[in-house]
N, C-alpha and C positions, 0 to 999 in steps of 0.2 A: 559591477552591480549598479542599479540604475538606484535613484530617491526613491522614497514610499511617497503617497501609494503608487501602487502598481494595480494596471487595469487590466482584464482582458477581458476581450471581444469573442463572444459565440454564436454562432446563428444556426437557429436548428428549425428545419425546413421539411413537409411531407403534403403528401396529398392523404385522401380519404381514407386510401387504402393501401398505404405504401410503407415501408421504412422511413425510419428519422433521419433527416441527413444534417449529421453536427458539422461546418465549417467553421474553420480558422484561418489565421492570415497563416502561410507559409509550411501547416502540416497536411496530409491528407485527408479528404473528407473521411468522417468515421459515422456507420450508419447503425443505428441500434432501435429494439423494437419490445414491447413488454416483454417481459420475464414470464418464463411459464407458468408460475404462480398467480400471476397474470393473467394467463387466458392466452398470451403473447405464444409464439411458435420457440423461444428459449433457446432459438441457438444464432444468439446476435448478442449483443453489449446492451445491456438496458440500464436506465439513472440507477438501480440500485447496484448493479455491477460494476457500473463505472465510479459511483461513490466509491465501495470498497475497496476497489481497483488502484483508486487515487489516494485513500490512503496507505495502503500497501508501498506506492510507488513512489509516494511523500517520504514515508520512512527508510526506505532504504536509500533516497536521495539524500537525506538529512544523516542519513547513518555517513556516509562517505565523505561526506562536509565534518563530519567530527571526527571521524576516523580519523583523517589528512589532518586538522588542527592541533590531534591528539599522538600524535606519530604511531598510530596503531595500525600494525604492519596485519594483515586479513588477504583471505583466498577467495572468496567467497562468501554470499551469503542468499540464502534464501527465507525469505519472508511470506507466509501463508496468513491471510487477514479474513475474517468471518466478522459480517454484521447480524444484527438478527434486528430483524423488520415484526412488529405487533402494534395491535391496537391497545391503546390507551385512553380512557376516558372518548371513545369513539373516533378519536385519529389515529391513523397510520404513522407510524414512527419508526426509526434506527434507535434501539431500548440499547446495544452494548455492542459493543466492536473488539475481537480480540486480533491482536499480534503475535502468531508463533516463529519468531527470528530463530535460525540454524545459523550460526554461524562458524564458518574453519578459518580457524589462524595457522600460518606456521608455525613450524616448532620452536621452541623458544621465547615465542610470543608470551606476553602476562593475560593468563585466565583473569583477572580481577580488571585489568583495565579493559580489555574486552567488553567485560557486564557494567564498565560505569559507560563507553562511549557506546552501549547499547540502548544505555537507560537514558543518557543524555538525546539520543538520538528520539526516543519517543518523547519526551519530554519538549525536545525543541520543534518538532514535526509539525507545521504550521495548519494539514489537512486536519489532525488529528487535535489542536490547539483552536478549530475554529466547528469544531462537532459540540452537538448538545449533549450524544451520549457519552458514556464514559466509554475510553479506550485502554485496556489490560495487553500486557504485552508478558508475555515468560520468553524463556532465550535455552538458548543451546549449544553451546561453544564448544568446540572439536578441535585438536590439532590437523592439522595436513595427514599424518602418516595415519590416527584417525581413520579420516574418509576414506584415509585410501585401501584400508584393512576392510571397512564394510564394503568397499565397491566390490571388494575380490570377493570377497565372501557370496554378494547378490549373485 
């Protein structure tokens, strides 16, 4: 891990009529375009997708830094994140962000440590720590044999 702070670099580049082209040093350029809410064509990544995006992807990266700290033995997990975009006092704003974490343990795992290295994980989740709105997270913790009863089932 490098000193704080920590900077990055983005450069987001279009012509009149074009997509947005976000560059970085060392990933692929990523091109996104208003949200169909917008007026945008809505099937590209736009600032509001990639906000939520990023906090989704915050948390489940910060979930696994505490998992591994925590010896909390996990199969999976999936994270579905919802912002909700309104006007307030005639700005455009992110008013609330929610976190629905699924996650499966094996069996044997502790149900309780699970929900604290969940709760620790949005708690430390730096996207989510540096949002105006509030961020709610509920959880869902499964064993392995679980999942594996609903898959048969689908």
């Amino acid at each position: 891990m490098h000193d704080f702070p920590h900077r990055y670099l983005v450069a987001a580049s279009a012509a009149s009529a074009s997509d947005v082209s976000l560059a970085a040093a060392d990933v692929p350029i990523l091109r996104s375009d208003s949200p169909a809410e917008f007026g945008g064509p809505g099937d590209r990544w736009s600032p509001e997708t990639l906000l939520v995006g990023s906090l989704a992807d915050c948390f489940v990266l910060t979930f696994r830094g505490v998992a591994q700290a925590s010896k909390l033995r996990w199969t999976d997990l999936r994270c579905v994140a919802t912002g909700t975009l309104d006007r307030i006092d005639r700005v455009t704003q992110f008013t609330a962000f929610h976190l629905q974490a699924e996650l499966t343990v094996p069996g044997g795992a502790v149900p309780a440590l699970a929900e604290l290295v969940l709760q620790k994980a949005e708690r430390g989740c730096l996207i989510a720590n540096s949002l105006k709105a509030p961020v709610a997270l509920t959880t869902q913790i499964r064993s392995a044999v679980e999942a594996l009863a609903a898959q048969e089932c689908a």
